[in-house]
SELO-184603 format. One line per field, with one value per residue (C-alpha): chain; x, y, z; residue number from 0. Coordinates in steps of 0.001 Angstrom, whole numbers, plus 500000, padded with zeros to 6 digits. Each point is the difference from the previous one (the first is absolute). Layout:
BEGIN
ch <- c(A_...)
xx <- c(X_...)
yy <- c(Y_...)
zz <- c(Z_...)
i <- c(NUM_...)
% end
This chain:
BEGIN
ch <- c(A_A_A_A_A_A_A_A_A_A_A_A_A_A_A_A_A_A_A_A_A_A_A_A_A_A_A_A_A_A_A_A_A_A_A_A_A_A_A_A_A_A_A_A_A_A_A_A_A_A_A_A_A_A_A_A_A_A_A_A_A_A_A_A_A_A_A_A_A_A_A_A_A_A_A_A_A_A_A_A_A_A_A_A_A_A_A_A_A_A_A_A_A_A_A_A_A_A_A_A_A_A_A_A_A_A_A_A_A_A_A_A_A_A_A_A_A_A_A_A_A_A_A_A_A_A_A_A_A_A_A_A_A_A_A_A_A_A_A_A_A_A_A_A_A_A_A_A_A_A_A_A_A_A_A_A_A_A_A_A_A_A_A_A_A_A_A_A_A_A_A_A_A_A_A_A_A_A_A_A_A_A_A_A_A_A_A_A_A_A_A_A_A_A_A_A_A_A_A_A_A_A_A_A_A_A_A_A_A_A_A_A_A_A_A_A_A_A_A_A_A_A_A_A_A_A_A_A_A_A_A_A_A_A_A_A_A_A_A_A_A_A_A_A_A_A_A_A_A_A_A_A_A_A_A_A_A_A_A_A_A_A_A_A_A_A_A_A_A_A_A_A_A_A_A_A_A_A_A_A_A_A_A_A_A_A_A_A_A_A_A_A_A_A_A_A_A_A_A_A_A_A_A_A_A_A_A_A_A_A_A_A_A_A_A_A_A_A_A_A_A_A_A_A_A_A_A_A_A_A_A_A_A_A_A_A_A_A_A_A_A_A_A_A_A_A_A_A_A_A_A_A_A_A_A_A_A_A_A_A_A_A_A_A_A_A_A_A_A_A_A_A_A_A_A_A_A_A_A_A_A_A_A_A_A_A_A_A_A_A_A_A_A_A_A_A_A_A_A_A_A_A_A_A_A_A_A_A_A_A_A_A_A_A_A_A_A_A_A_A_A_A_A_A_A_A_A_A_A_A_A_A_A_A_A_A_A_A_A_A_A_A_A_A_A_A_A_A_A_A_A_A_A_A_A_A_A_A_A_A_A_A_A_A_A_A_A_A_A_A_A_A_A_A_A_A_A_A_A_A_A_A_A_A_A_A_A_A_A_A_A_A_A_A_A_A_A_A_A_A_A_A_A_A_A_A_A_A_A_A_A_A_A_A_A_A_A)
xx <- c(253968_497613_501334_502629_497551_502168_501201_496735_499209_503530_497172_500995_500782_498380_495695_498142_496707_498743_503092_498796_496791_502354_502172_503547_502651_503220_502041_500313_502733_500179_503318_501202_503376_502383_503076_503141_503543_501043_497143_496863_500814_499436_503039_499421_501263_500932_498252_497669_500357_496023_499193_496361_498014_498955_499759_501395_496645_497983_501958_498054_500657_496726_498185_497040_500420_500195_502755_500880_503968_501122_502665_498041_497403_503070_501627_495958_499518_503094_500001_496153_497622_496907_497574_500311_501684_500148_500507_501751_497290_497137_499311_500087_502770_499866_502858_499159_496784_500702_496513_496582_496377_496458_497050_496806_498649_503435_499483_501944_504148_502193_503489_502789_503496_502973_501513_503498_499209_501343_501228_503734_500448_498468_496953_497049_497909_495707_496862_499980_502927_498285_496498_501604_502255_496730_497898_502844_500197_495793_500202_502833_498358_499939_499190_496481_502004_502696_497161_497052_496685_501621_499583_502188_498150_499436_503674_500147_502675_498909_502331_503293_500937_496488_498954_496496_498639_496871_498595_496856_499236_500978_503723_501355_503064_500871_503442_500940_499756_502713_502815_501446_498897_499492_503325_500306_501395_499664_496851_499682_503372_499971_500246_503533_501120_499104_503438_502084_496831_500968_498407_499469_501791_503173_502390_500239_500889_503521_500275_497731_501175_498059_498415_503135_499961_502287_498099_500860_499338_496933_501727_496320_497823_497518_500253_502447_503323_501811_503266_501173_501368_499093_497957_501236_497566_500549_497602_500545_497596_500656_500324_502864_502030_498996_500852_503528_500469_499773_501421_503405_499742_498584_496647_499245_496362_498171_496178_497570_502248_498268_500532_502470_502632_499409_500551_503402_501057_498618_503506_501849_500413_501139_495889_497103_496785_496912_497073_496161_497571_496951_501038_498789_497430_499854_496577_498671_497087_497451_497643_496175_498235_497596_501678_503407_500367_500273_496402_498214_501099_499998_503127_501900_499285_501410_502743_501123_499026_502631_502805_502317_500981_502719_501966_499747_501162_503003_500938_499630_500491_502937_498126_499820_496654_496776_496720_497151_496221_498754_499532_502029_501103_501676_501388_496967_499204_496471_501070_497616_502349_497569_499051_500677_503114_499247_501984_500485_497131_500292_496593_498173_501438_499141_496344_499733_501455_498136_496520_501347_500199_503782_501873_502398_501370_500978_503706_499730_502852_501502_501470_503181_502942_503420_499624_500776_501470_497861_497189_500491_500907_496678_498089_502102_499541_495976_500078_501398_497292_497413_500808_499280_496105_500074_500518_502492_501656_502621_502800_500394_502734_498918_502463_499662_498528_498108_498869_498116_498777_498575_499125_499598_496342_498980_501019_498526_502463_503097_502689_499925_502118_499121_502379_497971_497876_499105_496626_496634_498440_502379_500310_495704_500507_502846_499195_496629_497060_498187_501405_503566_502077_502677_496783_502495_497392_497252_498073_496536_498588_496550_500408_503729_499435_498032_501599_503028_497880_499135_503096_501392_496550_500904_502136_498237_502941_496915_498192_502979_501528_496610_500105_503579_499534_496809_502240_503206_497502_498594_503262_501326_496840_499694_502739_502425_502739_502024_502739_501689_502230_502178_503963_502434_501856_503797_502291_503860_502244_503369_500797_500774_496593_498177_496329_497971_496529_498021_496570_498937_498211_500761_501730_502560_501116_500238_503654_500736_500813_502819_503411_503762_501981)
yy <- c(844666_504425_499638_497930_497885_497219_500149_500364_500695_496405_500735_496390_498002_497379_500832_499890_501284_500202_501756_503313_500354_500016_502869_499170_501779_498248_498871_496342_500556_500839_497708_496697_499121_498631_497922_502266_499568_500991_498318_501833_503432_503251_502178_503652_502173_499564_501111_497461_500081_499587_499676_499998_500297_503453_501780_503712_500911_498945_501539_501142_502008_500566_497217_500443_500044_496657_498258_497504_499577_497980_502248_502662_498474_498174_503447_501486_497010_500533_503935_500082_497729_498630_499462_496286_497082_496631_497679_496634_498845_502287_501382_503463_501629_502892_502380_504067_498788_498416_498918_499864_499236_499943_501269_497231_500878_499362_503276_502336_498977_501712_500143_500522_501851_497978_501712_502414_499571_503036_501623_500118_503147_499221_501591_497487_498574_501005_498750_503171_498635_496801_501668_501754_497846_497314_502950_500352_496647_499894_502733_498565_498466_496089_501286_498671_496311_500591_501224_498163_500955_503212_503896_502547_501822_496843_500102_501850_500247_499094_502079_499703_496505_498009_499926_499540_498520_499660_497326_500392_496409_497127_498882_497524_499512_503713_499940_498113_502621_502233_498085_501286_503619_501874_501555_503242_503054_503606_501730_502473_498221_502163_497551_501942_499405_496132_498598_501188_500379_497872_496558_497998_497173_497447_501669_503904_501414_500987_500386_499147_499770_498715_496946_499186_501023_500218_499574_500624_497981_502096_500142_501706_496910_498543_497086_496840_500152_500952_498530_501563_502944_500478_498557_500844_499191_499685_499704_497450_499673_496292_496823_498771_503069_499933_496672_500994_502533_498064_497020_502805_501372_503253_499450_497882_499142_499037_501029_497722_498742_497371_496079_500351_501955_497199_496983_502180_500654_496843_498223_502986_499583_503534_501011_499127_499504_501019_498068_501835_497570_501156_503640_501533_499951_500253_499663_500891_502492_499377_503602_498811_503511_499965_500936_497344_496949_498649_501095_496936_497571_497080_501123_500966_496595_498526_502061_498415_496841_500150_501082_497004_500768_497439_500870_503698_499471_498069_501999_503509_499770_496920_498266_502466_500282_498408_499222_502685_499728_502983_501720_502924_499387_496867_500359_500941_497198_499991_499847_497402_496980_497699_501751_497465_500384_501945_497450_501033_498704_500930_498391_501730_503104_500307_498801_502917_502344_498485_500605_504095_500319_500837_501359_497432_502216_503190_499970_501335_501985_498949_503003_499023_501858_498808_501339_496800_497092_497534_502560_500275_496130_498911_502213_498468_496453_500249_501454_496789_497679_501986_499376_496521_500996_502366_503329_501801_502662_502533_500957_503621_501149_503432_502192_500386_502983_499967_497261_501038_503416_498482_496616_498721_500037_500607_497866_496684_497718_500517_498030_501620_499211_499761_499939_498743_496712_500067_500957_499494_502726_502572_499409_500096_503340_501397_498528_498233_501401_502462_503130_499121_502628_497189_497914_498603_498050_502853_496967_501239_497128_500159_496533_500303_503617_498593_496960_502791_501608_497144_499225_503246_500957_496924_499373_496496_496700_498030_502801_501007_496762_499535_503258_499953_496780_501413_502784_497639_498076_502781_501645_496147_499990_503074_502573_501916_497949_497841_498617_496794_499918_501475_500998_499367_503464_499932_502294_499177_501687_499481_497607_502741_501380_499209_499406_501155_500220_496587_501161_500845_503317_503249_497940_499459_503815_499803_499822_501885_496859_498926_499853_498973_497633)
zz <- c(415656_498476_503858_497551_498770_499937_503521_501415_499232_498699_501451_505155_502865_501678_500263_502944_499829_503346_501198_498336_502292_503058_501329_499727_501897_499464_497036_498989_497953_496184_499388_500252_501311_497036_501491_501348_499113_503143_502573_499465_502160_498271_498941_499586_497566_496206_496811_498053_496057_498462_496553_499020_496638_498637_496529_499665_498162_503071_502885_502859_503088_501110_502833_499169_496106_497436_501253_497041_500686_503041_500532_500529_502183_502234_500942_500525_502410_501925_500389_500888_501932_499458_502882_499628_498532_499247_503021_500375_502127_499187_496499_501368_502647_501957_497981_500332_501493_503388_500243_498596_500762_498709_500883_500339_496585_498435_498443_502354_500604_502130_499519_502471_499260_501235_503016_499071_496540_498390_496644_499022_500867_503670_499409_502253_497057_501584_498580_498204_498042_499180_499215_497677_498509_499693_498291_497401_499049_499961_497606_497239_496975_501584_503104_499982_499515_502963_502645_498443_501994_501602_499096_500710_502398_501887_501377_502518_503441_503447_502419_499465_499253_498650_496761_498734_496839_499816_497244_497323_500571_502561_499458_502392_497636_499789_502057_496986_497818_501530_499766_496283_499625_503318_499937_502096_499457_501925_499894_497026_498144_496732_496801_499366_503238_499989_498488_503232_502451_503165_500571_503760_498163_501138_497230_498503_497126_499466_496408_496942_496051_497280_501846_502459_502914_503572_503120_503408_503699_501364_504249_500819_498534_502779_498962_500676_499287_496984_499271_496843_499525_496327_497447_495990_497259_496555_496994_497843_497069_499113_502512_498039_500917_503564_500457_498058_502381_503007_498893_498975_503526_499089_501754_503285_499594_496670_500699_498096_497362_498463_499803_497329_502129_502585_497817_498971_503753_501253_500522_501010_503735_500660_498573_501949_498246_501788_498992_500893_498031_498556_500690_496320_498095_495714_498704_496776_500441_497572_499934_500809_499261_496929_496579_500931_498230_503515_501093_499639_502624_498417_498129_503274_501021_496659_500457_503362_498716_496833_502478_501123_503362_500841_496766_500814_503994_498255_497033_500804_504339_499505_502399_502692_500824_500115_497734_500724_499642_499121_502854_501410_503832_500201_503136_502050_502917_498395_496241_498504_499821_498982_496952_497119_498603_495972_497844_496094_497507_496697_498787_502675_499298_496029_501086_501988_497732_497326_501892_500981_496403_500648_497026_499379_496438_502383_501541_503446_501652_502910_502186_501866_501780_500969_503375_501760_498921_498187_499451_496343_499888_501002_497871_496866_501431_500371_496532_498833_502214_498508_496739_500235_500778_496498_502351_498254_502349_499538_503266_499945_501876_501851_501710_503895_499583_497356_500971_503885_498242_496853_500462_503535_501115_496329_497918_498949_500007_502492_502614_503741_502498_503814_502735_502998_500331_503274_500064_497505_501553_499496_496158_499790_501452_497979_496423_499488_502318_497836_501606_499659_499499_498311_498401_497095_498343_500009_501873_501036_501796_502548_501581_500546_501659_502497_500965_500377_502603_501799_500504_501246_502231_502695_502484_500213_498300_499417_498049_498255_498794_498412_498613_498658_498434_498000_498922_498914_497690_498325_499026_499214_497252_498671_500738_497687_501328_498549_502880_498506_502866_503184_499542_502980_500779_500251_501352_499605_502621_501042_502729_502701_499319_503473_501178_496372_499588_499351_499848_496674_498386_501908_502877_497526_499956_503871_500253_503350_501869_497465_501336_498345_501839)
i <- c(0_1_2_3_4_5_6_7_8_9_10_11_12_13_14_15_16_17_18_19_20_21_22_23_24_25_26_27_28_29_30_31_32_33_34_35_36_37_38_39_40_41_42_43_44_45_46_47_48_49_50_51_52_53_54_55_56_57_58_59_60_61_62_63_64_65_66_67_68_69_70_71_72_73_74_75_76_77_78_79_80_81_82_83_84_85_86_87_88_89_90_91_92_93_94_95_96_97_98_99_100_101_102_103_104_105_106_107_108_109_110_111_112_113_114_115_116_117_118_119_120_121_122_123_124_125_126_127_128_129_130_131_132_133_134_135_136_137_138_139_140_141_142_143_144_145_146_147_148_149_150_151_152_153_154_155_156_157_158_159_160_161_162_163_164_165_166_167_168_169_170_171_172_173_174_175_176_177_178_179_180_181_182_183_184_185_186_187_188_189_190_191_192_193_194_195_196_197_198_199_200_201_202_203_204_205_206_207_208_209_210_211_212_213_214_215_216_217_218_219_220_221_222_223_224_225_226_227_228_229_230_231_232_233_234_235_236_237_238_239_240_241_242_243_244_245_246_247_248_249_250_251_252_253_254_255_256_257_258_259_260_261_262_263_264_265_266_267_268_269_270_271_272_273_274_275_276_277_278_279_280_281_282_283_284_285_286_287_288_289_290_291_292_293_294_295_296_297_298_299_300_301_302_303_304_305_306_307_308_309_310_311_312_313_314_315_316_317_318_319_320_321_322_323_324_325_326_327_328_329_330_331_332_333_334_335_336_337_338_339_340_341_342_343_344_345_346_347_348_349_350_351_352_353_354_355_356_357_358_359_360_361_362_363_364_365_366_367_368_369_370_371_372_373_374_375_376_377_378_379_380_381_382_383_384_385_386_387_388_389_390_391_392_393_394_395_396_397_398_399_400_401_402_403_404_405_406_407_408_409_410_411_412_413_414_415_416_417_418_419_420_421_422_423_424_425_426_427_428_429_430_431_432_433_434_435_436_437_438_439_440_441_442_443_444_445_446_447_448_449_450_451_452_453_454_455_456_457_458_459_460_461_462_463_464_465_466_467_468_469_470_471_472_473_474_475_476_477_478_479_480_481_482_483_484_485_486_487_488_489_490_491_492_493_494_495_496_497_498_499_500_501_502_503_504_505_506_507_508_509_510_511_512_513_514_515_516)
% end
């Protein structure tokens, strides 16, 4: 996001900034009420039929390891907790974590563990647990990138139920940060025990095969109510056949499906069609570090200059979703709206490619996946707009795997995918600051570092509006990013499928409030 790259890491919710500096104690609920058949009042029981995306070759049992199927990282979300998530009305809700608060410095936060929160097998989860579980996921290979700022040894437990972390530098927006990854297992888990290790989570594991996997109603969870007595997901490694599979009544719920399903099940009144706009993000990453074709900057800017936005929104999302501007973070309250809108210009682009001394003889390979629909469909579409400029570029088709162990965050010329909008800040962190564990573009930039810091080192709007918007127009000059635009997520479920998930990113996976009427 990787903490499933895509997820995160798909990587949301609505943002408030100022929300994070303040201790929070109560949820504000992670779903929004869809319409009921039968009035609106809850029914218990009954087993809900999921299918999500995932590739054999990339199946993954561990939390803390590169989650790049949404299968896996739906039944990870729902068997263990993190210590927050995405809120309706704040950006970050209290979830393992009951509470939270910083120290004066903003260096210092202290986390709270929910009250009766225990493991499946009854076990009380302790800030033992939690140190250790946060150590773990410090020490993975992107563990720098999911705890940014924090060591190991830094974590430590504060009696039984507090947890301590204490901060390199000043981060007001920290909370943020452990929303996707901070799952928690036992203290001491071995890695061969971690498949059927217990989790604090709404659901537990019943059975596992190949990707699919049962899961059961959790009756010890602390937290509210869980209606369902089962959850069942199945893998599907195409859209199309997810969307056959529901629309056969072999599956109840579609998970991110893509706008072509929806235009399919759009006049089938037995389907609903839930809509999240600007929930995922596609760019192109162009790689900045000396030695790319992409180095200079005056090419990335011709680059996002030859794209034609409109046509791509249209073409490759159907129309479901919106023009972006080439910054990450859409749906942050502070995002910099009034940043002018990057329209295409040819001329302007070969003038600038023309003065970088851009080799206009080369073809230049384009490295895709067909992870999610349209991915591969907007890397063969810019191909085609950049022709008209005299870029010649090749789509090469990666496999999933292949593809995020040999050519994400190396390569020079790649599609992403991001599942979470909702905040500028927390993609500087993740993918552009120099530091970044998940720097895509190998983007090494002074100014941009310290507007970052700014940013994070106050608690003050005033100061860091001022900052952020510094920050925004930096990356919208001179980044490794490429985002021509926003795509709606759509889930298709049946019509006795009750009270899904609305908020987009991680909040999507949040399915312990659902119900069948």
């Amino acid at each position: 996001m990787n903490i499933n790259r895509r997820q995160a890491l798909w990587a949301g919710g609505a943002i408030g900034a100022t929300a994070l500096l303040a201790a929070c104690s109560s949820s504000d609920g992670s779903t929004s009420s869809n319409p009921a058949a039968d009035g609106g009042k809850p029914r218990s029981g009954g087993t809900l039929r999921v299918g999500a995306l995932g590739r054999a070759s990339a199946i993954t049992r561990d939390p803390h390891g590169t989650q790049a199927n949404e299968s896996d990282y739906l039944i990870l979300a729902l068997v263990f907790d993190t210590l927050t998530v995405p809120g309706a009305k704040t950006n970050t809700a209290p979830r393992l974590a009951a509470s939270w608060e910083s120290s004066a410095d903003l260096k210092t936060w202290k986390f709270k563990i929910a009250k009766g929160a225990v493991f499946h097998d009854g076990t009380p989860v302790t800030a033992k647990d939690v140190v250790w579980s946060l150590k773990r996921l410090r020490n993975t290979p992107s563990g720098a990138a999911r705890l940014p700022g924090i060591k190991a040894e830094n974590i430590s437990a504060e009696g039984t139920d507090t947890v301590v972390i204490v901060s390199d530098y000043a981060n007001a927006e920290f909370p943020i940060l452990t929303r996707f990854t901070t799952f928690v297992m036992k203290k001491d888990t071995k890695d061969s025990e971690i498949a059927k290790a217990p989790g604090t989570g709404p659901f537990k594991l019943d059975w596992y095969r190949g990707g699919n996997a049962r899961l059961v109603k959790n009756d010890k969870w602390y937290g509210p109510a869980v209606h369902l007595d089962a959850i069942e997901i199945t893998m599907f490694e195409t859209p199309q056949a997810m969307a056959n599979a529901l629309l056969a009544g072999q599956i109840d719920l579609a998970s991110n499906v893509g706008a072509v399903a929806a235009r399919t099940a759009g006049s089938r009144k037995d389907i609903q069609v839930l809509r999240r706009p600007n929930d995922m993000a596609m760019p192109i990453v162009m790689r900045t570090a000396k030695g790319s074709p992409f180095a200079d900057e005056r090419v990335r800017e011709a680059m996002r200059l030859v794209v034609d936005r409109e046509a791509m929104v249209k073409q490759v999302l159907s129309g479901y979703g919106t023009v972006a501007n080439d910054i990450l973070g859409t749906g942050d309250p502070d995002f910099a709206k009034n940043t002018p809108q990057r329209k295409r210009d040819l001329a302007k682009a070969k003038k600038l490619l023309a003065e970088a001394g851009f080799d206009l003889s080369k073809t230049y390979d384009l490295v895709t996946t067909e992870d999610i629909a349209g991915l591969a469909d907007s890397a063969t579409l810019f191909a085609n707009q950049a022709r008209e400029a005299g870029i010649k570029v090749k789509v090469v088709k990666e496999e999933s795997g292949a593809f995020w162990e040999k050519t994400w965050k190396t390569g020079d010329f790649y599609t992403t995918y991001w599942g979470t909008n909702d905040s500028v800040i927390f993609f500087a962190s993740k993918t552009m600051v120099s530091e970044a564990g998940q720097n895509e573009a190998g983007w090494a930039d002074k100014e941009f570092d310290a507007a970052y810091r700014k940013v994070i080192s106050t608690n003050d709007p005033k100061q860091r509006a001022a900052a952020l918007r510094q920050l925004q127009q930096i990356e919208y000059d001179r980044s490794g990013y490429l985002l021509w635009g926003m795509a709606d997520g759509i889930d298709l479920a049946a019509s006795k499928v009750q009270n899904l998930p609305e908020l987009a990113g991680y909040g999507r996976v949040q399915l312990e409030g659902v119900w069948l009427s």
